[in-house]
C-alpha positions as CSV (number, residue, x, y, z in Angstrom):
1,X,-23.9,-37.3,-186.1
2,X,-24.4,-38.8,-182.8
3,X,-28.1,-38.4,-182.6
4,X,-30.9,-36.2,-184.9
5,X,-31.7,-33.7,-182.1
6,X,-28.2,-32.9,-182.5
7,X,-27.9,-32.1,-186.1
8,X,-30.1,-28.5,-185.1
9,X,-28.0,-27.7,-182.4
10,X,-25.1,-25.5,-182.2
11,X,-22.8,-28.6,-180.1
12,X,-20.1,-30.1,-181.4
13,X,-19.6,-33.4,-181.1
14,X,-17.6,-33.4,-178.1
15,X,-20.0,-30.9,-176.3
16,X,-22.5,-33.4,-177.3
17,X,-21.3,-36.2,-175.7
18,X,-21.1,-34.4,-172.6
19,X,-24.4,-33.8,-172.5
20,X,-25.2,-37.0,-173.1
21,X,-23.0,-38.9,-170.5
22,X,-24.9,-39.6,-167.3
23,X,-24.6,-38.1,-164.5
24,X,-22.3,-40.1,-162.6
25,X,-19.9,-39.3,-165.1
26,X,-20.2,-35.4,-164.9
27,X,-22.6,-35.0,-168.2
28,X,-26.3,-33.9,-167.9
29,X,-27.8,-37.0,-168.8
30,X,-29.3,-36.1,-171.5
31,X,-30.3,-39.0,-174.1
32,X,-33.0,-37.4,-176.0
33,X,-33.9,-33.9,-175.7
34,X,-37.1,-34.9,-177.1
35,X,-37.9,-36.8,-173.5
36,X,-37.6,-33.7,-171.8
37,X,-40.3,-31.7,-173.8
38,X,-43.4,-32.7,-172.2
39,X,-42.0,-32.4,-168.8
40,X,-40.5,-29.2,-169.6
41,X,-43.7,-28.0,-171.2
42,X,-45.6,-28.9,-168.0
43,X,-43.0,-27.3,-165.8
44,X,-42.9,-23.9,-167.1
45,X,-47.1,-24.1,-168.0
46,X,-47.4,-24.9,-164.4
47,X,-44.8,-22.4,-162.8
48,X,-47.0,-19.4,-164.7
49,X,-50.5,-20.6,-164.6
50,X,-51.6,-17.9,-161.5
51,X,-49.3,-15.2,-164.1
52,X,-51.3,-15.8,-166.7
53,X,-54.8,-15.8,-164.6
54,X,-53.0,-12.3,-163.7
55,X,-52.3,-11.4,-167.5
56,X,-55.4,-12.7,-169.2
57,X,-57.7,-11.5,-167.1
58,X,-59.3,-9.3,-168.7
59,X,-59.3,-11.4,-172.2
60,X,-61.5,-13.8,-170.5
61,X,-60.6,-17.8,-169.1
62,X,-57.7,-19.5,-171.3
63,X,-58.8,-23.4,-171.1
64,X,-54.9,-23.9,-171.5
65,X,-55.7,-27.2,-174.0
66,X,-52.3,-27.8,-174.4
67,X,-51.5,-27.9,-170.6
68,X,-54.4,-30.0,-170.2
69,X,-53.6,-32.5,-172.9
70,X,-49.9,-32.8,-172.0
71,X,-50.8,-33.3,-168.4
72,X,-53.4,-36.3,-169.7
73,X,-50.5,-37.7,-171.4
74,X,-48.1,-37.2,-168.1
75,X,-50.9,-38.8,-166.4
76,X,-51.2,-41.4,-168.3
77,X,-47.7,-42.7,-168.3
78,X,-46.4,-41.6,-164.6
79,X,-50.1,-42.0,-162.6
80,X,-52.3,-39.3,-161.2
81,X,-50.9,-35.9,-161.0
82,X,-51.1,-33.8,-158.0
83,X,-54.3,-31.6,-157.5
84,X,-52.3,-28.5,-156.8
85,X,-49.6,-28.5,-158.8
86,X,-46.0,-27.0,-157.1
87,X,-45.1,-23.4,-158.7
88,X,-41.4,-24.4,-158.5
């Protein structure tokens, strides 16, 4: 197999390897899908955070540890991260 993420997915090898070419060469880039977790995580965390003020609201404050530690570890390899952060 052409790499481990690869082995859970439903790709064949072919489909893989599209995935994986860059994007000059009409694939998604993709190297490791295990690169695009944390800014994935942080994305979608981000996009929802005034939704679920909205939801939880009544449940009390969520500290969101997880957004807060993966944004630590964003910061701490790409530099400060914005105050506000962009909903899209």
């Amino acid at each position: 197999m052409l790499d481990s993420v690869h082995r859970y997915s439903n790709l064949t090898d072919s489909q893989w390897i599209q995935a994986s070419l860059p994007v000059r060469d009409s694939g998604l880039g993709v190297r490791r899908v295990a690169l695009l977790a944390i800014p994935a995580f942080i994305a979608s965390a981000a996009s929802t955070l005034s939704l679920q003020d909205d939801l939880l609201s009544d449940c009390g404050k969520s500290d969101n540890a997880f957004f807060q530690i993966y944004l630590s570890a964003w910061s701490a390899k790409f530099g400060e991260v914005p105050e506000t952060l962009p909903i899209k």
